[in-house]
C-alpha positions in Angstrom: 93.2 101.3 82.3 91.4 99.5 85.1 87.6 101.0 85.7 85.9 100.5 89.1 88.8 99.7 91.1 88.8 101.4 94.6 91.3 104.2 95.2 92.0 102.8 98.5 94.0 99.8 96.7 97.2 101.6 95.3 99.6 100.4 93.1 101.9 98.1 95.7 98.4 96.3 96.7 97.2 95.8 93.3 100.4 94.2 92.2 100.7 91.7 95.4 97.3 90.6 94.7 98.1 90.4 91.2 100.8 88.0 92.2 98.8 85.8 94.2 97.9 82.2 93.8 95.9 79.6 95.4 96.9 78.6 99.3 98.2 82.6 99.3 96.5 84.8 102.4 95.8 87.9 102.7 95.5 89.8 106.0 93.1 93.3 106.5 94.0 93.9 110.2 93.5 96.9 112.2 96.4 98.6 113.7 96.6 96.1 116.7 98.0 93.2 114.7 101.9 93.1 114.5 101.6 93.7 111.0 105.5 95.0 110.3 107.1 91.6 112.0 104.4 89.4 110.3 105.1 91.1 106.5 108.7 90.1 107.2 108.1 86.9 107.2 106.1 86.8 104.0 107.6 86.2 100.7 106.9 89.9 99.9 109.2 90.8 102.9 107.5 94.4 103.4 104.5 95.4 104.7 101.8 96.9 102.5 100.0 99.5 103.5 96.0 100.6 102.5 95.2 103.9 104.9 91.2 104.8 104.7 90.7 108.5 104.6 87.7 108.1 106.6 86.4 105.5 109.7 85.1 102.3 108.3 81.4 102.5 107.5 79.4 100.1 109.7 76.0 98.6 108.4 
């Protein structure tokens, strides 16, 4: 059982950065960035998805 771990990263998110390694990047974009046709190009191949209940808190 993981402990502390925001519910905002669900089980797809947890596992890709599980899989990570050194010289991978991550992108947290709004919903401007092409996200879709940039995941496709990734070795993933699908875009992941983390959707905030609530605005972002500024401060």
């Amino acid at each position: 059982m993981l402990k502390g771990i925001n519910p905002l990263l669900n089980a797809d998110v947890l596992q890709a950065l599980r899989a990570m390694g050194h010289g991978d990047d991550l992108i947290i974009a709004d919903t401007n960035f092409p996200s879709d046709s940039v995941a496709r190009q990734t070795v993933l191949g699908r875009l992941l998805r983390i959707d905030a209940q609530q605005p972002a808190e500024h401060g």
